[in-house]
N, C-alpha and C positions, 0 to 999 in steps of 0.2 A: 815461391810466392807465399806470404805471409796468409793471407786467405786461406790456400791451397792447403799449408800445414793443420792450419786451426780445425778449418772444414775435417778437412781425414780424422784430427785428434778428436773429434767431436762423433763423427761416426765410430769410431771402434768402441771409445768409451759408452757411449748413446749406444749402439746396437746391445755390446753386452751386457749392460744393466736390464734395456728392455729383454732379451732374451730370459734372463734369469727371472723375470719380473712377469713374462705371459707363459713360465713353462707349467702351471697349471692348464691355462689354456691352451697350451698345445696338447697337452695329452686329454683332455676331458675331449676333445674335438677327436683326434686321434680315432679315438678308441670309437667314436659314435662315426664315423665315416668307415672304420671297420666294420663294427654292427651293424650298420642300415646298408650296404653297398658294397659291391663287391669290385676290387682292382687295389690295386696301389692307396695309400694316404696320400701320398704328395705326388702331385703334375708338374715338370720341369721345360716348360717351354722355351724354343730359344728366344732370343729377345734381341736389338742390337743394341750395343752400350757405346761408349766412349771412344771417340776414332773409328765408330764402323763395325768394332769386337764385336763376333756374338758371342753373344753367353747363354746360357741354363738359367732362368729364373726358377727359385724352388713357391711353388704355391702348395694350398693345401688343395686337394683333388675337388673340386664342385660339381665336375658333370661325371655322369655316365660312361661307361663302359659297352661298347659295342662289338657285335659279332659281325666279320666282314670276311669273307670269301676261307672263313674256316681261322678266321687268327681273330684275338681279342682286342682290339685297338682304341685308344681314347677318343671323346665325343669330337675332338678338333680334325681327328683321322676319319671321322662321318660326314663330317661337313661336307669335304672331298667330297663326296659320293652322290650328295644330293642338293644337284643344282640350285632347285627354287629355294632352298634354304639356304646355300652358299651365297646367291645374287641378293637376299635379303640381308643378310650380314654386309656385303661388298657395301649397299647399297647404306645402312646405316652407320657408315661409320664402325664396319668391324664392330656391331655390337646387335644382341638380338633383342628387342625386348620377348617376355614374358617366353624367355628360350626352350624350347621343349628336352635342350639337352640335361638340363640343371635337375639336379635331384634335391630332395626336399630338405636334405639338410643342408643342401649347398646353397638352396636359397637364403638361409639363416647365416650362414659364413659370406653369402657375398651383399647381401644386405647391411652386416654390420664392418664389412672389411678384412673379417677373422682370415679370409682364405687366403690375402696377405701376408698374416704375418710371416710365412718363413721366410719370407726377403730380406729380414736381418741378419738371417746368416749369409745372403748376399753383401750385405753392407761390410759385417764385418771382413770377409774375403776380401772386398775391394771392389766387386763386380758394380755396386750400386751407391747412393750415397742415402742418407736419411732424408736430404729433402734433393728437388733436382727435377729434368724433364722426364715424360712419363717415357716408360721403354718400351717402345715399340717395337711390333713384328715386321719383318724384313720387308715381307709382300705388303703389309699394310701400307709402308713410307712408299714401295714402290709402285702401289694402284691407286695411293691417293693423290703423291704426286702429281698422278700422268689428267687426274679428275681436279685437283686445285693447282694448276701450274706456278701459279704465284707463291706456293710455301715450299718451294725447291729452295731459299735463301733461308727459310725458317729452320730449314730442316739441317741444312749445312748446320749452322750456328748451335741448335740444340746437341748436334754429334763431337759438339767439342768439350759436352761437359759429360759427366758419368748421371747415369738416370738415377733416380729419386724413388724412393718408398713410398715418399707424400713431392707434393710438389702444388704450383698456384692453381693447375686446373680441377686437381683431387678436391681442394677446399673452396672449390667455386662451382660448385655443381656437377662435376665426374661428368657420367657418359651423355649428360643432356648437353653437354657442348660439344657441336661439330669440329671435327679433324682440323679442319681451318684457322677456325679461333682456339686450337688447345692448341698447335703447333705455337700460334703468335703467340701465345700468353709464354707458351714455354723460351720460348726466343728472348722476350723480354725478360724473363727468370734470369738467362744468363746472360744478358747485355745489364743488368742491374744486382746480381747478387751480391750479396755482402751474407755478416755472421748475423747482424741484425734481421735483416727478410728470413732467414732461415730459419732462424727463432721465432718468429712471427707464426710461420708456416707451423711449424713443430707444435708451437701450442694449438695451433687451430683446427690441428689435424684431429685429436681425439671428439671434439667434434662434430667433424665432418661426420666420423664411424658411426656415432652415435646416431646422429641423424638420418643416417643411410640418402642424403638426398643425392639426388642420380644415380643412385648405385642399380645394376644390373644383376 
């Protein structure tokens, strides 16, 4: 499919220019998430992509590092642990506001988007595309489903394309839109995509970053 070609030739090229183009800011970030916080740079959560795949999303690490029955585990591995914090997240949309796990410089990387960027080396892999539905976690499609039964058809539809680094819901307010209306909107993403929307999206996306609106 002609699309299909364009779209891939456009992320490989598109990822590795941006790569080469934010590796200042990877490393200025880097180095301050070593400094101020102790664990890993980068969090790789699985994510489901394209036909159902999971993949590894590479982020840069935002939250905390936690001590749990004698091992070190990340902030998503706490969650577990503590219900009324867990049914808060279930409850919004897998998202916390004013999160207690978020450290202070991760506030600054997910405010402007930074904790993002490593997803271009997803892109370029293949796992993700530069623009596309947002990738969601396994359990998130599978508790929100069971809470909006009606976007079991949205959700089909969205797992036929590869998920997006940016995408229509990123540049239409991120996390203040509910599960419901970012499924539809992504649905329509790919019942309407062309090279045109994509480009659209693409410029709009810088931004979005800037503005940080909806960002958690």
């Amino acid at each position: 499919m002609f699309y299909d070609f364009i779209k891939r030739a456009i992320d490989i090229v598109g990822s590795a220019i941006l790569i080469v183009l934010f590796l200042p800011i990877y490393i200025v970030f880097a180095l301050l998430i070593m400094l101020t916080t102790e664990g890993p740079v980068f969090y790789s959560p699985e994510r489901v992509g394209k036909n159902g795949r999971i993949f590894k999303m590479l982020k840069f690490r935002s939250m905390r590092m936690y001590k749990i029955k004698g091992k070190i585990v990340h902030a998503q591995k706490y969650l577990e642990t503590n219900p009324k914090l867990k049914k808060e997240y279930q409850k919004n949309s897998f998202k916390l506001q004013n999160d207690p796990r978020v450290t202070p410089i991760g506030k600054i990387l997910r405010r402007l988007s930074i904790d993002e960027l490593p997803q271009l080396i997803n892109v370029l892999k293949g796992d993700m595309s530069l623009v596309g539905p947002r990738a969601y976690q396994k359990d998130e499609l599978s508790h929100q489903q069971k809470v909006y039964p009606h976007t079991i058809k949205f959700v089909k539809m969205i797992l036929t394309a590869r998920p997006g680094a940016s995408g229509p819901w990123q540049v239409s307010g991120r996390s203040f839109i509910n599960f419901d209306k970012r499924v539809e909107m992504d649905a329509v993403y790919v019942e309407q995509r062309s090279i045109l929307y994509d480009l659209w999206i693409i410029i709009k996306t810088p931004v979005a970053m800037i503005s940080g609106n909806g960002a958690i």
